[in-house]
PyMOL commands that place a pseudoatom at each C-alpha (Angstrom):
pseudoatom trace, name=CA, resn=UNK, resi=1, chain=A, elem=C, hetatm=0, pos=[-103.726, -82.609, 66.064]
pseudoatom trace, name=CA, resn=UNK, resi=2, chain=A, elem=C, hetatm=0, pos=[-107.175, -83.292, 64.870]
pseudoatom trace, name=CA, resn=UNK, resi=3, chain=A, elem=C, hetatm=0, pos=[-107.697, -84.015, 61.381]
pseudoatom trace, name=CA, resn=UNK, resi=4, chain=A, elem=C, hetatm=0, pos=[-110.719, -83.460, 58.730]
pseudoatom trace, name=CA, resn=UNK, resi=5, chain=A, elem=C, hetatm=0, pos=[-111.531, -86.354, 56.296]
pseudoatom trace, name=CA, resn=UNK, resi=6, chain=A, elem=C, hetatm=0, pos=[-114.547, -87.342, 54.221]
pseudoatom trace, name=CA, resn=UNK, resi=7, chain=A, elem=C, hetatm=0, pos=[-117.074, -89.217, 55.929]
pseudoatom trace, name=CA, resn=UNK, resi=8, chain=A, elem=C, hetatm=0, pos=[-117.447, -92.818, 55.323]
pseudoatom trace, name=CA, resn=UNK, resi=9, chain=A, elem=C, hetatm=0, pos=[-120.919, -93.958, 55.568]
pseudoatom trace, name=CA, resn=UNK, resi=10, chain=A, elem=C, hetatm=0, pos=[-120.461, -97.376, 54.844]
pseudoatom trace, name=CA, resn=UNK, resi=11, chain=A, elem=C, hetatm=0, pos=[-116.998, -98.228, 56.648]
pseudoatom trace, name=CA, resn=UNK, resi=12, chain=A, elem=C, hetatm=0, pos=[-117.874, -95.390, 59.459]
pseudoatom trace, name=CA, resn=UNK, resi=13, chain=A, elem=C, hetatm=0, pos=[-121.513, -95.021, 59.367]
pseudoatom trace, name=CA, resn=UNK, resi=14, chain=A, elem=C, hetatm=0, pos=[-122.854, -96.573, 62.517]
pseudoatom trace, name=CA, resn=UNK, resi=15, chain=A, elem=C, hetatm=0, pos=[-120.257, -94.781, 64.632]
pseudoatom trace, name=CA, resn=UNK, resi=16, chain=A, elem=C, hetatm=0, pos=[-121.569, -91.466, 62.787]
pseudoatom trace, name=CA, resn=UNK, resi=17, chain=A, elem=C, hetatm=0, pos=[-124.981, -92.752, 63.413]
pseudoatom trace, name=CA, resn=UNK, resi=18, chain=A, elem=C, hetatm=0, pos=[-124.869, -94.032, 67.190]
pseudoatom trace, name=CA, resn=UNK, resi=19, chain=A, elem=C, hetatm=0, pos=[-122.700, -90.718, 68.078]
pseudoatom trace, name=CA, resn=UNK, resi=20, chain=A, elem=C, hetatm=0, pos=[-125.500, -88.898, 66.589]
pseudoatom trace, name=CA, resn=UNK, resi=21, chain=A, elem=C, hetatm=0, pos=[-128.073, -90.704, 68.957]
pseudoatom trace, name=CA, resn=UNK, resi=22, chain=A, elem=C, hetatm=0, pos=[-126.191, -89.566, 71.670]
pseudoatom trace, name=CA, resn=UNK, resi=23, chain=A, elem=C, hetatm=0, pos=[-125.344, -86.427, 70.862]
pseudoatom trace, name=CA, resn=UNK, resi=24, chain=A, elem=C, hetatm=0, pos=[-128.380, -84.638, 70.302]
pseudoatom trace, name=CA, resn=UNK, resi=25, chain=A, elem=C, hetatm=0, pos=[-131.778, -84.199, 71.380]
pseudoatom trace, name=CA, resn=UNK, resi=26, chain=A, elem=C, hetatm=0, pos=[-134.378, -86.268, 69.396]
pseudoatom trace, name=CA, resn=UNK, resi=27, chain=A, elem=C, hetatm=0, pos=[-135.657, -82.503, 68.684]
pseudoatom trace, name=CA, resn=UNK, resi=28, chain=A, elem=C, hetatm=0, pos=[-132.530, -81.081, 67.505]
pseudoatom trace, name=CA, resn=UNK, resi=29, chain=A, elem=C, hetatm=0, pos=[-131.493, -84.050, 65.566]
pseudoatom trace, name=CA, resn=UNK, resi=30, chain=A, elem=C, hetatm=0, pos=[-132.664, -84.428, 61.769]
pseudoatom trace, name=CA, resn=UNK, resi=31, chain=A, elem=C, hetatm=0, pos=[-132.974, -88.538, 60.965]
pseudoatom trace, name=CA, resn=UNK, resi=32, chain=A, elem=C, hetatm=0, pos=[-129.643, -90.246, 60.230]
pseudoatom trace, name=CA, resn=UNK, resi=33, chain=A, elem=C, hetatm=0, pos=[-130.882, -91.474, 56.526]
pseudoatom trace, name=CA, resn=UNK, resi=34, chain=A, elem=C, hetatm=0, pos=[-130.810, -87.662, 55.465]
pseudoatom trace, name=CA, resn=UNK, resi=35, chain=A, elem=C, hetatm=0, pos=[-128.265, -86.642, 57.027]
pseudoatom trace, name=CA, resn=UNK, resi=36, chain=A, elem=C, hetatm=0, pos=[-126.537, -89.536, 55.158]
pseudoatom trace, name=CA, resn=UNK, resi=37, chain=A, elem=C, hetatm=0, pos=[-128.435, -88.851, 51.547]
pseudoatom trace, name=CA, resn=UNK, resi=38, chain=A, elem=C, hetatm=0, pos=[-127.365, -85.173, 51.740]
pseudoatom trace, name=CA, resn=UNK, resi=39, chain=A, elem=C, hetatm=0, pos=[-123.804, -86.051, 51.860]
pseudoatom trace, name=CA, resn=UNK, resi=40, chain=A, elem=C, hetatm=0, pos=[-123.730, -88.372, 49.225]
pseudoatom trace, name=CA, resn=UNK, resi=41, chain=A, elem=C, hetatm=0, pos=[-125.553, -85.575, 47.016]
pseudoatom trace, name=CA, resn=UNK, resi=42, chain=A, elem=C, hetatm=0, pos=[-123.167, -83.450, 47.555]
pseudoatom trace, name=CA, resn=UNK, resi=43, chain=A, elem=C, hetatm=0, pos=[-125.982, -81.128, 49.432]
pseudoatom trace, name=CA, resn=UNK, resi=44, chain=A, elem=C, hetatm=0, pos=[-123.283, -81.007, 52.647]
pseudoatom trace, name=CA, resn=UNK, resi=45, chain=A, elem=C, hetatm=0, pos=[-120.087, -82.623, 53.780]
pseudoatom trace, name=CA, resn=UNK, resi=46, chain=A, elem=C, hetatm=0, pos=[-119.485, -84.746, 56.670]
pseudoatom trace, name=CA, resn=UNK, resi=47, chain=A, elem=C, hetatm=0, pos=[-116.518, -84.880, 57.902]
pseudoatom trace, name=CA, resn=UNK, resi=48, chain=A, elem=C, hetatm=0, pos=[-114.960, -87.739, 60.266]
pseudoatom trace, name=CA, resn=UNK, resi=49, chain=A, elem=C, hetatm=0, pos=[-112.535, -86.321, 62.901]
pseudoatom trace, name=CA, resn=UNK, resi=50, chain=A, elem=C, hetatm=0, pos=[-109.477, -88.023, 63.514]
pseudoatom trace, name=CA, resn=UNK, resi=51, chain=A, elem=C, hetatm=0, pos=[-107.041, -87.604, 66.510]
pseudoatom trace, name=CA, resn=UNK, resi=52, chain=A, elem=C, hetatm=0, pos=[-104.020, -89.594, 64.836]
pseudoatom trace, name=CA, resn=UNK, resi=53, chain=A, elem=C, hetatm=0, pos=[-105.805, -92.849, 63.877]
pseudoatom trace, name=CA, resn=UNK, resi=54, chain=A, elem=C, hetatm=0, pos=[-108.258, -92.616, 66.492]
pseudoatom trace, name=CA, resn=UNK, resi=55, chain=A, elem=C, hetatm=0, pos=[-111.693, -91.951, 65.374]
pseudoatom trace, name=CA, resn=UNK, resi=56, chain=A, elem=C, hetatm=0, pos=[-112.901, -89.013, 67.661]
pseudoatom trace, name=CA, resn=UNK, resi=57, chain=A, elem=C, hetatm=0, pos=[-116.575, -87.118, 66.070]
pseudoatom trace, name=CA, resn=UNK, resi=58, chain=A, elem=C, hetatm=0, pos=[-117.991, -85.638, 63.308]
pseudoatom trace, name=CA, resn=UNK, resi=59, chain=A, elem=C, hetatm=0, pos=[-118.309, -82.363, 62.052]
pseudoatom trace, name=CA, resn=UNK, resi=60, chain=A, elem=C, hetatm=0, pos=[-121.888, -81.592, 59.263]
pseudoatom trace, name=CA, resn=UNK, resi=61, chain=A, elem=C, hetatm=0, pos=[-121.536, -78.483, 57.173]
pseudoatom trace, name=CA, resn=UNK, resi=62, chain=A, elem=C, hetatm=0, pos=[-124.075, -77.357, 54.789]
pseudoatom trace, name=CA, resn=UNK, resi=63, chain=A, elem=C, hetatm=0, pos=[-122.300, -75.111, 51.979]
pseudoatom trace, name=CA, resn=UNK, resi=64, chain=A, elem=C, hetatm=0, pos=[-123.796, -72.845, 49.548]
pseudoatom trace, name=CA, resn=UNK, resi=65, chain=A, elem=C, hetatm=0, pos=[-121.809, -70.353, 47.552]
pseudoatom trace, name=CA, resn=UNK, resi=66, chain=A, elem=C, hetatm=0, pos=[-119.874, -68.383, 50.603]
pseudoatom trace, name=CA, resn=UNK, resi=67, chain=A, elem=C, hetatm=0, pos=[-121.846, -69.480, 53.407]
pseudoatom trace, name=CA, resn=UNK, resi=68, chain=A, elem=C, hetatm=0, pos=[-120.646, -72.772, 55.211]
pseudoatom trace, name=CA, resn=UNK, resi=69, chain=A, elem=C, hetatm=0, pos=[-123.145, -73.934, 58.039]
pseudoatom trace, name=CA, resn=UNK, resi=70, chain=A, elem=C, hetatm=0, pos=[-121.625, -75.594, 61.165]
pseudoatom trace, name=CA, resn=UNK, resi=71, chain=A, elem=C, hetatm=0, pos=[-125.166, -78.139, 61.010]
pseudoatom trace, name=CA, resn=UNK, resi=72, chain=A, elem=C, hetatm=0, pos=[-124.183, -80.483, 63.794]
pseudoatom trace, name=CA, resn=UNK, resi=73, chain=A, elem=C, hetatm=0, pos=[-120.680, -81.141, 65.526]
pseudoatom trace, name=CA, resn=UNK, resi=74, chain=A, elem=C, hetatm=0, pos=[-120.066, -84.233, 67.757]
pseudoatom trace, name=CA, resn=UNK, resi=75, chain=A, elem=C, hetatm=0, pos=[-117.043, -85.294, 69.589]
pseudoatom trace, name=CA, resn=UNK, resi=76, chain=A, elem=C, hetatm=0, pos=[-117.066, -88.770, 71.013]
pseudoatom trace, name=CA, resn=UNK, resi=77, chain=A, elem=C, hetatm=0, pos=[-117.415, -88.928, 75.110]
pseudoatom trace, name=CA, resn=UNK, resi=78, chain=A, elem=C, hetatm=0, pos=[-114.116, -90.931, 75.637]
pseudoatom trace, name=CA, resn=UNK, resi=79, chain=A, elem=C, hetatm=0, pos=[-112.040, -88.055, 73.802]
pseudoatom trace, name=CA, resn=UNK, resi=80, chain=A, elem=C, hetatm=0, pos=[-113.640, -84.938, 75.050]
pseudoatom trace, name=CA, resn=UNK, resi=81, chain=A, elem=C, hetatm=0, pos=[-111.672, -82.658, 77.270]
pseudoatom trace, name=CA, resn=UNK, resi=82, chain=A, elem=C, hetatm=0, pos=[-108.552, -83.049, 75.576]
pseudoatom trace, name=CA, resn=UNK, resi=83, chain=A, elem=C, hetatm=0, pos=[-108.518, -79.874, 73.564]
pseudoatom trace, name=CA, resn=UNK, resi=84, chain=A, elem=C, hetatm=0, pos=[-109.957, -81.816, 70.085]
pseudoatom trace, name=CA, resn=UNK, resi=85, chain=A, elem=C, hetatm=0, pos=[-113.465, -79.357, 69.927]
pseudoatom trace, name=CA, resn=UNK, resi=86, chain=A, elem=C, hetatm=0, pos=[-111.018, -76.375, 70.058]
pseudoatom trace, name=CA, resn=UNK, resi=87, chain=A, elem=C, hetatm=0, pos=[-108.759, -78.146, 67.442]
pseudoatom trace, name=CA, resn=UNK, resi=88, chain=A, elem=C, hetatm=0, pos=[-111.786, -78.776, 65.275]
pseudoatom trace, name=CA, resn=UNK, resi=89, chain=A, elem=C, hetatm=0, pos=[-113.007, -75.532, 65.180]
pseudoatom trace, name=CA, resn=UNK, resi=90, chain=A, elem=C, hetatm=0, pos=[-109.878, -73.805, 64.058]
pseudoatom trace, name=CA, resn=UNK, resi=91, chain=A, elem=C, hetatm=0, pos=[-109.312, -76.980, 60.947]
pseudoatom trace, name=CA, resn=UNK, resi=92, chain=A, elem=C, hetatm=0, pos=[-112.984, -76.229, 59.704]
pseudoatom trace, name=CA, resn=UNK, resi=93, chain=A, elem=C, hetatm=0, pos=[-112.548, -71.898, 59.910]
pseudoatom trace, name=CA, resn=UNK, resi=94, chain=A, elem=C, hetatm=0, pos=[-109.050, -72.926, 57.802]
pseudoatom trace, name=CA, resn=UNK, resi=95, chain=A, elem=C, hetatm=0, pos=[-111.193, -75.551, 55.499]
pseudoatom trace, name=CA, resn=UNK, resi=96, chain=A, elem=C, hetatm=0, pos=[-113.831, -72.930, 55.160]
pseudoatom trace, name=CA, resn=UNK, resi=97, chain=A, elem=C, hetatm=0, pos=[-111.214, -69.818, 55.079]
pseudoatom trace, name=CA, resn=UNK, resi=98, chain=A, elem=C, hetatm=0, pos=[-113.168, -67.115, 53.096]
pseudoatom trace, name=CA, resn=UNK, resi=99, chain=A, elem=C, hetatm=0, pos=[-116.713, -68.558, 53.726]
pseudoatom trace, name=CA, resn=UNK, resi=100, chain=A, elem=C, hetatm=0, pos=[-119.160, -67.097, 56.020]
pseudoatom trace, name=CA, resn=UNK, resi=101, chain=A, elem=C, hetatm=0, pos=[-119.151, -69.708, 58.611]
pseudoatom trace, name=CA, resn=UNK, resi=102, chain=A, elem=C, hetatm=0, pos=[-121.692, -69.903, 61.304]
pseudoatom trace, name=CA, resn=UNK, resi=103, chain=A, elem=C, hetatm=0, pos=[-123.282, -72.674, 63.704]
pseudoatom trace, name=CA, resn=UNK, resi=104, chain=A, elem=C, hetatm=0, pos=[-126.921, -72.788, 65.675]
pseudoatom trace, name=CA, resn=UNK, resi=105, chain=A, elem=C, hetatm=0, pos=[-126.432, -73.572, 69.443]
pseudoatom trace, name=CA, resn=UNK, resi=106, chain=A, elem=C, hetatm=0, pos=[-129.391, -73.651, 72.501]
pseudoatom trace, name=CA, resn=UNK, resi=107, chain=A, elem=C, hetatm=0, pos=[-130.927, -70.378, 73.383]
pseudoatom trace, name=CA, resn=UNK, resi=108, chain=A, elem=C, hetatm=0, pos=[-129.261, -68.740, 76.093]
pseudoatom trace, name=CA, resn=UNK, resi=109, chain=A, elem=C, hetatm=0, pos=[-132.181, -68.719, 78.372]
pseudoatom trace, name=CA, resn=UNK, resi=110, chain=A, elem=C, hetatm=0, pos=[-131.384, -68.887, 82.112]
pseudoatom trace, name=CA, resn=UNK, resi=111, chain=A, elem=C, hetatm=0, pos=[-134.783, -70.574, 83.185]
pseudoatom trace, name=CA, resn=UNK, resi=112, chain=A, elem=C, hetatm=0, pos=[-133.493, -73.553, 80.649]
pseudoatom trace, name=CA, resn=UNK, resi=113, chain=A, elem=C, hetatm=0, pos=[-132.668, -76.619, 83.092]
pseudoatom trace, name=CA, resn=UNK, resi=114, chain=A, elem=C, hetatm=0, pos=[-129.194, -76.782, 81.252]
pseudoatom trace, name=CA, resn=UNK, resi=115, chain=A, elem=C, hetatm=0, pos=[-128.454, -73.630, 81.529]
pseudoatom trace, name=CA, resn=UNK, resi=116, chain=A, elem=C, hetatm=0, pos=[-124.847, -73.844, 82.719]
pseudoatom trace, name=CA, resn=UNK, resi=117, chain=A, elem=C, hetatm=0, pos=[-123.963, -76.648, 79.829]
pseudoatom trace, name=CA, resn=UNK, resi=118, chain=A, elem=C, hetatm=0, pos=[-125.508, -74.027, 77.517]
pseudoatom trace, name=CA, resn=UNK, resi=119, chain=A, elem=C, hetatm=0, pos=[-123.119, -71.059, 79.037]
pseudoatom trace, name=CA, resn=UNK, resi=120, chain=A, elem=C, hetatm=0, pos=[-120.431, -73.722, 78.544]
pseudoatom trace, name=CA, resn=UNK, resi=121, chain=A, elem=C, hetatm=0, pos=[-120.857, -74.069, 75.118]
pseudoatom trace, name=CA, resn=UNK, resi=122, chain=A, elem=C, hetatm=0, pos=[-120.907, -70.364, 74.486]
pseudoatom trace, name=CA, resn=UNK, resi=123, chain=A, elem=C, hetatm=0, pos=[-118.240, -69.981, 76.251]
pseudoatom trace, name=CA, resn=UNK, resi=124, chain=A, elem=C, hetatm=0, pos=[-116.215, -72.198, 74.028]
pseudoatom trace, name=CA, resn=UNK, resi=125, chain=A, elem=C, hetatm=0, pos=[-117.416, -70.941, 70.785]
pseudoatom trace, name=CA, resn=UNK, resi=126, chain=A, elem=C, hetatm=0, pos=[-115.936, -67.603, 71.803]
pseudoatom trace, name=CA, resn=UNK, resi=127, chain=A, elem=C, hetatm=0, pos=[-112.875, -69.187, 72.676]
pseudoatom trace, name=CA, resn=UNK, resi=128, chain=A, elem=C, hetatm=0, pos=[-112.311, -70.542, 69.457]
pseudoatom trace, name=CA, resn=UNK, resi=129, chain=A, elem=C, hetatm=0, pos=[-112.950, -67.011, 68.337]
pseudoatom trace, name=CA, resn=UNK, resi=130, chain=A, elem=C, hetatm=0, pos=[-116.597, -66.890, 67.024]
pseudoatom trace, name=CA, resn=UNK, resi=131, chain=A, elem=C, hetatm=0, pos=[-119.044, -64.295, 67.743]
pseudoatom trace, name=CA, resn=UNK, resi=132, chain=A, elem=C, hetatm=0, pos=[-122.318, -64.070, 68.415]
pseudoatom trace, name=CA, resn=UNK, resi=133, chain=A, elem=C, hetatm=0, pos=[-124.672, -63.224, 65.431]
pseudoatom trace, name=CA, resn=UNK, resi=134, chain=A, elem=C, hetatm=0, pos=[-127.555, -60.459, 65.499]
pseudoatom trace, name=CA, resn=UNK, resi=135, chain=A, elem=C, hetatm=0, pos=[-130.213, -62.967, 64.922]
pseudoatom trace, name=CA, resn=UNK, resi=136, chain=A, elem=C, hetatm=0, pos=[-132.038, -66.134, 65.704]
pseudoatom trace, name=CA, resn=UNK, resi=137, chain=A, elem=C, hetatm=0, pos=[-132.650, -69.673, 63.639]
pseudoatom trace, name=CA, resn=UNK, resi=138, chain=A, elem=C, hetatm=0, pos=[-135.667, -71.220, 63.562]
pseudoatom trace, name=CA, resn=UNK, resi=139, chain=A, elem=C, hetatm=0, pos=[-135.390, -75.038, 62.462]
pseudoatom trace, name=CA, resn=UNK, resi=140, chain=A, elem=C, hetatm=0, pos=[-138.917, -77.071, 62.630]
pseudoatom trace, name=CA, resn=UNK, resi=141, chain=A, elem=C, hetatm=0, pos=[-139.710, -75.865, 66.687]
pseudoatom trace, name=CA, resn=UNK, resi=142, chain=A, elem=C, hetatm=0, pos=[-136.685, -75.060, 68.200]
pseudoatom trace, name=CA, resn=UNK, resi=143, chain=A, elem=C, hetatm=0, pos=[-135.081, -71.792, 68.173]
pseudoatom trace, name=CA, resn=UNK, resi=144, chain=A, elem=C, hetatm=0, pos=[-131.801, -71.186, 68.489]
pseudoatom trace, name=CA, resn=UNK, resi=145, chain=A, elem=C, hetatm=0, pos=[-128.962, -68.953, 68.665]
pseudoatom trace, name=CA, resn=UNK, resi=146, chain=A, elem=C, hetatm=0, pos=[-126.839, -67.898, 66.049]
pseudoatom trace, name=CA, resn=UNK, resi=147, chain=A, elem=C, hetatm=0, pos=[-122.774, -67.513, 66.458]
pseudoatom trace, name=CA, resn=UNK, resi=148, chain=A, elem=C, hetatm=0, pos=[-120.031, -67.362, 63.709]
pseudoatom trace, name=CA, resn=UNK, resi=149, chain=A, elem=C, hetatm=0, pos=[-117.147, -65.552, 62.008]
pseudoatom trace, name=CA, resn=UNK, resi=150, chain=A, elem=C, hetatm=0, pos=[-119.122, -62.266, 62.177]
pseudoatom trace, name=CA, resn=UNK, resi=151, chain=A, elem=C, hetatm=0, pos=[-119.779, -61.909, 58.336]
pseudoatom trace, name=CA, resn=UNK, resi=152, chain=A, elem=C, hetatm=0, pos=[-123.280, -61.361, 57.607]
pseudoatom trace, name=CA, resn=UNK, resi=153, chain=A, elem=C, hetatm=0, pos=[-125.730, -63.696, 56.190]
pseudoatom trace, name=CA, resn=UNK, resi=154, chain=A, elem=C, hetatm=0, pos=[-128.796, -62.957, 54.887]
pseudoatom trace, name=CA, resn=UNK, resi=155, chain=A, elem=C, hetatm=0, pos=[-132.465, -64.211, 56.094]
pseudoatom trace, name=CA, resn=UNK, resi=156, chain=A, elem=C, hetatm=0, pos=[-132.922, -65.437, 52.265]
pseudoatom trace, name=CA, resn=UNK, resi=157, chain=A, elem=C, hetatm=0, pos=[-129.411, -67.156, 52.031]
pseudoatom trace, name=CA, resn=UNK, resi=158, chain=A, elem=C, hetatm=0, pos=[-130.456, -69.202, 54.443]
pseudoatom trace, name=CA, resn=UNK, resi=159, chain=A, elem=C, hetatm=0, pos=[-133.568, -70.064, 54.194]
pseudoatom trace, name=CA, resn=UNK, resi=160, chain=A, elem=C, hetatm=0, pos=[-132.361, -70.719, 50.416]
pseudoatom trace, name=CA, resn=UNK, resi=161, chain=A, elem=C, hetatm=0, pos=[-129.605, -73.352, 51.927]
pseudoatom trace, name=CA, resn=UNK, resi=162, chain=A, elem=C, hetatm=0, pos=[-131.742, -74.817, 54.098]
pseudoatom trace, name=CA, resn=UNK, resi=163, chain=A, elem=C, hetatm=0, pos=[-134.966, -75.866, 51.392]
pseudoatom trace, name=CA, resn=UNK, resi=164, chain=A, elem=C, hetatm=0, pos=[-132.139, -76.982, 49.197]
pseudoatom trace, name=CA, resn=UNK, resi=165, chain=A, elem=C, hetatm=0, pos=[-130.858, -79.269, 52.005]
pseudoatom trace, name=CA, resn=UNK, resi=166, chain=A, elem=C, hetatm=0, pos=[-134.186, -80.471, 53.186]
pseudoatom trace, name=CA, resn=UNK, resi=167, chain=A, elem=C, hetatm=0, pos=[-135.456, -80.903, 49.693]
pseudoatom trace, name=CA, resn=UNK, resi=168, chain=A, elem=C, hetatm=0, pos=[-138.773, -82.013, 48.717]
pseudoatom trace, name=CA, resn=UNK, resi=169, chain=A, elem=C, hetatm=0, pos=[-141.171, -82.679, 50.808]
pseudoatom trace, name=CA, resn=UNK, resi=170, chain=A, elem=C, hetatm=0, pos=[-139.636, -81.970, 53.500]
pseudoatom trace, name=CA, resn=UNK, resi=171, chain=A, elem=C, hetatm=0, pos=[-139.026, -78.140, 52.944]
pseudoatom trace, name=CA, resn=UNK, resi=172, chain=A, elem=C, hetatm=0, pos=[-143.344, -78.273, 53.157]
pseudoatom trace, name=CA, resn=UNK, resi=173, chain=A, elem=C, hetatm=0, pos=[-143.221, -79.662, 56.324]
pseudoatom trace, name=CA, resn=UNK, resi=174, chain=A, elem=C, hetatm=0, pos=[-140.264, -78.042, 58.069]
pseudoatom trace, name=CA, resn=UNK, resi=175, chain=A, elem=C, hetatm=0, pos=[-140.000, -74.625, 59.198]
pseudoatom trace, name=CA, resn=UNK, resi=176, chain=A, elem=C, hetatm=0, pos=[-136.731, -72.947, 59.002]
pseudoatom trace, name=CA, resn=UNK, resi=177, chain=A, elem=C, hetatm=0, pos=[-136.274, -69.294, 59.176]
pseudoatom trace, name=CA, resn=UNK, resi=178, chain=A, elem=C, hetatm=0, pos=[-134.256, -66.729, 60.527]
pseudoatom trace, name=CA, resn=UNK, resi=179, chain=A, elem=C, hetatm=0, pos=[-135.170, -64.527, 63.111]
pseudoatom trace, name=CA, resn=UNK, resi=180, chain=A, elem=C, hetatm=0, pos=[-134.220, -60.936, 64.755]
pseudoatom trace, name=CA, resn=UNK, resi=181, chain=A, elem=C, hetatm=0, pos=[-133.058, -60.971, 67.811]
for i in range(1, 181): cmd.bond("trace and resi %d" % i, "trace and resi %d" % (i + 1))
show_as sticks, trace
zoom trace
């Protein structure tokens, strides 16, 4: 049964970091240091997964009054496929009971070359019993889709949660925004 506990950057942080690396897209990945900075603020919480004692991903939720954001979610290679994403999902909606959660995942565009691992993905968001949302995310020059617990957030919320995550400058320089579908 997976497990939430508090990050630790300095006993856990280049697991966190290299998992990172490999987990995202260079594009869809904001740089380790603030990913780390905004934790220890307090501006999100990063949680280390554990399957027993066996350290198996990360899970990055921005919070802000009711709304918890699913930011990035990683299991580690050598323990996917054993049911732990599914197990994760259901320990952050009980963490987050109340909240209105949702997550960004890739556009569900059919020319994409990865479209099948992006039907996957769906696929097991809806599983874990998430629906899709009526609108888009913008973050910096990626779009992407929007799926949750079906409560509705508000353009402003977020773009409120994200400026406060991204904090000065970089709220200039990054665009985030939600869109209609």
């Amino acid at each position: 049964m997976i497990e939430l506990k508090k990050a630790d950057f300095v006993k856990e942080g280049k697991k966190l970091k290299a998992l990172c690396i490999r987990a995202f897209p260079r594009e869809e990945r904001p740089p380790f240091f603030l990913i780390r900075k905004r934790a220890e603020q307090g501006r999100a919480e990063c949680w280390s997964l554990y399957d027993g004692k066996a350290w198996a991903g990360f899970a990055y939720v921005l919070r802000e009054g009711g709304l918890a954001y699913l930011f990035l979610l990683a299991i580690d290679e050598a323990k996917r496929g054993q049911g732990l994403g599914t197990q994760t999902i259901g320990a952050l909606l009980r963490q987050y009971d109340g909240c209105r959660f949702f997550l960004a995942l890739e556009k569900m565009d059919p020319s994409a070359p990865n479209y099948e691992q992006r039907q996957k993905r769906h696929d097991f968001y809806i599983h874990c019993g998430l629906k899709d949302l009526p609108f888009r995310l913008k973050e910096a020059a990626v779009v992407y889709d929007a799926m949750g617990n079906g409560a509705q957030v508000l353009p402003e919320e977020y773009r409120r949660m994200m400026r406060a995550w991204l904090g000065r400058p970089f709220r200039r320089l990054i665009d985030v925004k939600m869109l209609k579908k």
